[in-house]
Each structure stands twice: as C-alpha cells, then as structure tokens.
VOKOLTOR-609920 format. One line per field, with one value per atom (N, C-alpha, C, O): residue number from 1; residue in one letter; atom name; z, x, y. Coordinates in steps of 0.2 Angstrom, whole numbers, always signed. Each point is the difference from the previous one (the first is absolute). Example, Ala and Ser with C-alpha at 12.3 -4.5 7.8 and 13.67 -1.06 7.14 Angstrom:
resi [1|1|1|1|2|2|2|2]
resn [A|A|A|A|S|S|S|S]
name [N|CA|C|O|N|CA|C|O]
c3 [+39|+0|+0|+3|-7|+1|+3|+1]
c1 [+66|-4|+4|+5|-7|+4|-4|+3]
c2 [-28|+6|+6|-1|+6|+6|+5|+6]
END
This chain:
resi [1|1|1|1|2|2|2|2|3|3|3|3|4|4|4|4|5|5|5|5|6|6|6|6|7|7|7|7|8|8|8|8|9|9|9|9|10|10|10|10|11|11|11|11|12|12|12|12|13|13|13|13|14|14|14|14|15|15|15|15|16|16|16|16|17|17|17|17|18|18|18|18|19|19|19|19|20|20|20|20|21|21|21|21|22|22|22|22|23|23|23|23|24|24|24|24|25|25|25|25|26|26|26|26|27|27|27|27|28|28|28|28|29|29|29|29|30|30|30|30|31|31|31|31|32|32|32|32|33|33|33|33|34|34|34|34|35|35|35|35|36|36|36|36|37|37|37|37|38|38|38|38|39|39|39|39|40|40|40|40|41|41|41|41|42|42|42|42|43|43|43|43|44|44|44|44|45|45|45|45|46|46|46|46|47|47|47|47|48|48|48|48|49|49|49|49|50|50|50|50|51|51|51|51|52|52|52|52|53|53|53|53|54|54|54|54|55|55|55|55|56|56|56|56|57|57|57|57|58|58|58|58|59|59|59|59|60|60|60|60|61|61|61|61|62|62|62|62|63|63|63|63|64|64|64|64|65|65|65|65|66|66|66|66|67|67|67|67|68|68|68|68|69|69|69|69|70|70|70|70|71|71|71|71|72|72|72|72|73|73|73|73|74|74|74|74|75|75|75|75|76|76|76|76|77|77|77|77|78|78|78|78|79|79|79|79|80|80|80|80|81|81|81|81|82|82|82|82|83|83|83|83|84|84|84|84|85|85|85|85|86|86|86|86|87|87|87|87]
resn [X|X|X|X|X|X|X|X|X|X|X|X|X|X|X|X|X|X|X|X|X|X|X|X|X|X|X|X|X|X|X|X|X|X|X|X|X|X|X|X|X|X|X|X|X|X|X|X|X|X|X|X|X|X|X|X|X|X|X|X|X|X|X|X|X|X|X|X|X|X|X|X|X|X|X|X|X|X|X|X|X|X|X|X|X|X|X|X|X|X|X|X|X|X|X|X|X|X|X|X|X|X|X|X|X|X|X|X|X|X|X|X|X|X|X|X|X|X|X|X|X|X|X|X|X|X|X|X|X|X|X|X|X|X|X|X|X|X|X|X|X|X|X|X|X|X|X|X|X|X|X|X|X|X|X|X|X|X|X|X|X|X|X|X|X|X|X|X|X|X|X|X|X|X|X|X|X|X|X|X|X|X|X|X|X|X|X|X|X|X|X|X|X|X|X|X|X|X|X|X|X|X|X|X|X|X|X|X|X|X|X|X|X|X|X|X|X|X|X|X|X|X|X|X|X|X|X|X|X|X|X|X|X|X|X|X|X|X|X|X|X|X|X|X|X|X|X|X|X|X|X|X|X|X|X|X|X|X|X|X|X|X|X|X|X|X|X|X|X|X|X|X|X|X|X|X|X|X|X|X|X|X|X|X|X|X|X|X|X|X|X|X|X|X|X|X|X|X|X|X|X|X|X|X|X|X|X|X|X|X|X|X|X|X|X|X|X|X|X|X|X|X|X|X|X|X|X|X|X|X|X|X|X|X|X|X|X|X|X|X|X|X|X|X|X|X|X|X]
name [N|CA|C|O|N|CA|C|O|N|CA|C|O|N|CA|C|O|N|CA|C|O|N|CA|C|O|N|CA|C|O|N|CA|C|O|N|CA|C|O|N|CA|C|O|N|CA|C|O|N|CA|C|O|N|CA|C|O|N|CA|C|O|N|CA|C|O|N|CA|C|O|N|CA|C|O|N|CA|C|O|N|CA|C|O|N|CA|C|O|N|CA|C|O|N|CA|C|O|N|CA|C|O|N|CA|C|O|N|CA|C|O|N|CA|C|O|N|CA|C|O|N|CA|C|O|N|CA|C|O|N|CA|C|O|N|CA|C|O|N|CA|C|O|N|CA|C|O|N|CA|C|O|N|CA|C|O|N|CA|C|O|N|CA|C|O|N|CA|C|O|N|CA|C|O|N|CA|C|O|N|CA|C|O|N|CA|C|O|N|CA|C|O|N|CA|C|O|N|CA|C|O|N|CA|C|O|N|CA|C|O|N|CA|C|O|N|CA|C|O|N|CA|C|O|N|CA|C|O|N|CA|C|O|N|CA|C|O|N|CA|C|O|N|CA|C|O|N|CA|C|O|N|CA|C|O|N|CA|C|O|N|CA|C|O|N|CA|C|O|N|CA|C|O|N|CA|C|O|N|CA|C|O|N|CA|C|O|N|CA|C|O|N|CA|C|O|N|CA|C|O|N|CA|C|O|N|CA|C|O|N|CA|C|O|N|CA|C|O|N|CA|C|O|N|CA|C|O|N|CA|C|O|N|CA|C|O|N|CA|C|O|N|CA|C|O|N|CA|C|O|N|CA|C|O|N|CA|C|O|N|CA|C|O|N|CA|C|O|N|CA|C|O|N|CA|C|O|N|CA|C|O|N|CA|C|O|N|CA|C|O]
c3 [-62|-2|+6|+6|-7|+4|+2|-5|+11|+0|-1|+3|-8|+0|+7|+4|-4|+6|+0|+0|-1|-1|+6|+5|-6|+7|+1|+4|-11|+1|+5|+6|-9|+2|+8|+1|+2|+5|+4|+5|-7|+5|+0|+6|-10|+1|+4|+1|+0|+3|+8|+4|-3|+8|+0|+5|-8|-1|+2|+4|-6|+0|+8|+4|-1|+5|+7|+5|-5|+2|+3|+5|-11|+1|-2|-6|+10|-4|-7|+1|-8|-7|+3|-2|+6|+1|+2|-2|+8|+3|-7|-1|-2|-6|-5|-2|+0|-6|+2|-3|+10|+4|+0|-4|+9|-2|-7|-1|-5|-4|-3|-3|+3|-5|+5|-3|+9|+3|-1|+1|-2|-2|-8|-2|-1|-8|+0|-3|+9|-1|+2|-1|+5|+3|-5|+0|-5|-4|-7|-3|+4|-4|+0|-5|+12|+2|+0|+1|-2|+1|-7|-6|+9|-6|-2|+4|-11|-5|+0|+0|-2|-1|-5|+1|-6|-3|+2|-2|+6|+5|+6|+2|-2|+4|-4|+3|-9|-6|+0|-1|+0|-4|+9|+1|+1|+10|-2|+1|-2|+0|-4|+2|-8|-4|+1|+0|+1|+2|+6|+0|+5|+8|-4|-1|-1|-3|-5|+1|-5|-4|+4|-1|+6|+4|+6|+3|-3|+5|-3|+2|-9|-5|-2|+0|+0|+0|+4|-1|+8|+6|+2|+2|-2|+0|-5|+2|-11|-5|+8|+4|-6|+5|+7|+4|-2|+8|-3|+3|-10|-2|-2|+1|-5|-2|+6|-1|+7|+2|+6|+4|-3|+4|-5|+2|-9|-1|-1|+0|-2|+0|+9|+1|+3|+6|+0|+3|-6|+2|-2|+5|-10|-3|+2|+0|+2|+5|+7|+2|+1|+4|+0|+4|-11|+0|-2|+2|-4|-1|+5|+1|+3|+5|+6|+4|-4|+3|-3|+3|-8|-6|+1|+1|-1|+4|+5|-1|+7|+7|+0|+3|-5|-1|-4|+3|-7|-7|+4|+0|+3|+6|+5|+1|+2|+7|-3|+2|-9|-1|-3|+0|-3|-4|+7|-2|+7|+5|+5|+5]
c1 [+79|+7|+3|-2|+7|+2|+8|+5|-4|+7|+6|-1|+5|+5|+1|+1|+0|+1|+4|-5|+11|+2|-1|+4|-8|-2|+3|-2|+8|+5|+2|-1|+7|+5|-3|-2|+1|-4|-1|+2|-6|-1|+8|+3|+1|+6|+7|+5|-7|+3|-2|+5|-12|-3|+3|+3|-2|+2|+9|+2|+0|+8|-1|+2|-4|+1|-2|+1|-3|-2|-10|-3|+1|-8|-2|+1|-6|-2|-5|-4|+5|-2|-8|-3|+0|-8|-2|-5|+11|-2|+5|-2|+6|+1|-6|-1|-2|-3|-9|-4|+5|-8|+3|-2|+8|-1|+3|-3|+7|-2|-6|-2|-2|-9|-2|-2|+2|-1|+3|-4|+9|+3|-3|-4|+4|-2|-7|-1|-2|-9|-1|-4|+11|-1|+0|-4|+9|+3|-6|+1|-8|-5|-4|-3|+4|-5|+6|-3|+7|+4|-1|+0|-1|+2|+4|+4|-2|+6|-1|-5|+10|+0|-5|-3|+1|-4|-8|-4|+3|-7|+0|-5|+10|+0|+1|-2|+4|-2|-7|-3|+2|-7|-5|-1|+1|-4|+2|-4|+8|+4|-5|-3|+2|-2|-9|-3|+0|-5|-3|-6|+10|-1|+1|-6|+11|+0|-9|-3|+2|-7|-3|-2|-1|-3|-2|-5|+13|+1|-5|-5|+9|-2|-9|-3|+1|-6|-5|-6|+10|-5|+3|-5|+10|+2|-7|-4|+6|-5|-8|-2|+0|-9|+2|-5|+9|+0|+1|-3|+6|-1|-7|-2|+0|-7|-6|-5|+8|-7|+1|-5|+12|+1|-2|-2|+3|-4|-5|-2|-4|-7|-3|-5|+10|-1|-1|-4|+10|+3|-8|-4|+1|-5|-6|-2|-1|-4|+2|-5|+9|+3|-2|-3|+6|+0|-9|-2|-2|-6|-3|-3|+5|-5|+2|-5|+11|+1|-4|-1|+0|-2|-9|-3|+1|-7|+1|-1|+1|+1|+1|-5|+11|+0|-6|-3|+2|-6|-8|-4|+5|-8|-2|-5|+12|+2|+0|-3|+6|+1|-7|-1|-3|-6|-7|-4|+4|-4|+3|-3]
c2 [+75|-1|-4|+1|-5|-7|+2|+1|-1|+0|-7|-5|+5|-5|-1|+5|-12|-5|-5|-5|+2|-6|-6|+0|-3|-4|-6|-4|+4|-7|+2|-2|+8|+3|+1|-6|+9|+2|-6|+1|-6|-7|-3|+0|-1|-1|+3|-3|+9|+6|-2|-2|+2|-4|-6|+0|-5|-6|-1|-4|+8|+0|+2|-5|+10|+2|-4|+3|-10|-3|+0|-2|+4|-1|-6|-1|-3|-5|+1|+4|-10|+1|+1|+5|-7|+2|+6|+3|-1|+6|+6|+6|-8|+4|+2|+6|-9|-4|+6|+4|-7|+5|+8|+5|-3|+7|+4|+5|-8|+2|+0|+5|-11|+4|+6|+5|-7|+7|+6|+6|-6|+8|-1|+5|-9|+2|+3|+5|-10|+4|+7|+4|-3|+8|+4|+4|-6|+5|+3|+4|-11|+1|+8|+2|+1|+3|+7|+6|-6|+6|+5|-1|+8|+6|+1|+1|+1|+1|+8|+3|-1|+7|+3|+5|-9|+1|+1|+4|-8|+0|+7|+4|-3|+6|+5|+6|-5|+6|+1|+6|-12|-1|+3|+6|-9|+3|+7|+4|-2|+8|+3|+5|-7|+6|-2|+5|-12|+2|+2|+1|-1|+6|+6|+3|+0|+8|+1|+5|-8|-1|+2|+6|-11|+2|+7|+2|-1|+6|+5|+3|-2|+6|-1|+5|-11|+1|+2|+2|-3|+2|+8|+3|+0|+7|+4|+4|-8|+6|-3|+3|-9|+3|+2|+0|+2|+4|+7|+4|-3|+7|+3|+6|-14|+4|+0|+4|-8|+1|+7|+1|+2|+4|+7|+6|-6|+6|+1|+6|-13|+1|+2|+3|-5|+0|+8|+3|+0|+8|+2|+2|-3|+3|+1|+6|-13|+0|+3|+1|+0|+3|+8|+3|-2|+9|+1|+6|-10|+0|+2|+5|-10|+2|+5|+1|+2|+3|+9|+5|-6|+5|+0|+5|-11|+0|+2|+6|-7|+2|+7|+2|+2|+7|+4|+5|-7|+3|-1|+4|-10|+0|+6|+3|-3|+5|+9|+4|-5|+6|+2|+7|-10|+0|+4|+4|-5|+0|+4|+2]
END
C-alpha cells in the first residue's frame, strides 16, 4: 500500500519558497521514493498478528518439549533409585 503524495503540490510549495525548479523537482522524487518503502498501519497489523502466531507456536513446543523432558527426567530418576534400592 502507497502513501498519497502530491509531488505538484510539494515541488511547488519548494518553489515558492525560493528553491530552485531542479533542486525542487530532485528532492521531491526523493521524498516520493522514501514514502515507497514506508509501513501503513495495516502492515503493522499484519507484523502484529503474525509475531503473536509465532509467539504461540514456540510457547505450545517449549511446553511440549519441557514435559517430555519432565518424563524422562522422572524416569530416570526412578532407575537410579529402583538400581540402588534393588542391591
């Protein structure tokens, strides 16, 4: 999405003020080409919900892998005692 730019308006605006038409005519395309690359709120919705996607994706696999973890964990703790206590 493209922000409105009136680059008459605007070179003319430079112009009145005493800019010369070449150096008007140069930093307006350059403000215009700036304005190509800029985010609209809507780009930052969109960044917003999929950063949060994301978040929620990596929380559910740090949960699953923090309770396969617990498991093997308590396993082996449960070998260790049942060896010790076996002998």
């Amino acid at each position: 999405m493209t922000v409105q730019f009136d680059t008459l308006k605007f070179k003319k605006q430079l112009t009145a003020v005493g800019i010369p038409q070449g150096q008007a005519e140069g930093v307006t395309e350059a403000v215009r080409d700036s304005f190509e690359n800029l985010a609209t709120k809507t780009d930052l919705y969109i960044l917003e919900a999929k950063l949060l996607n994301s978040q929620n994706i990596m929380k559910n696999d740090l949960i699953k892998w923090m309770v396969g973890l617990s498991f093997i964990q308590v396993g082996l703790c449960l070998s260790v005692v049942l060896s010790f206590h076996s002998n």
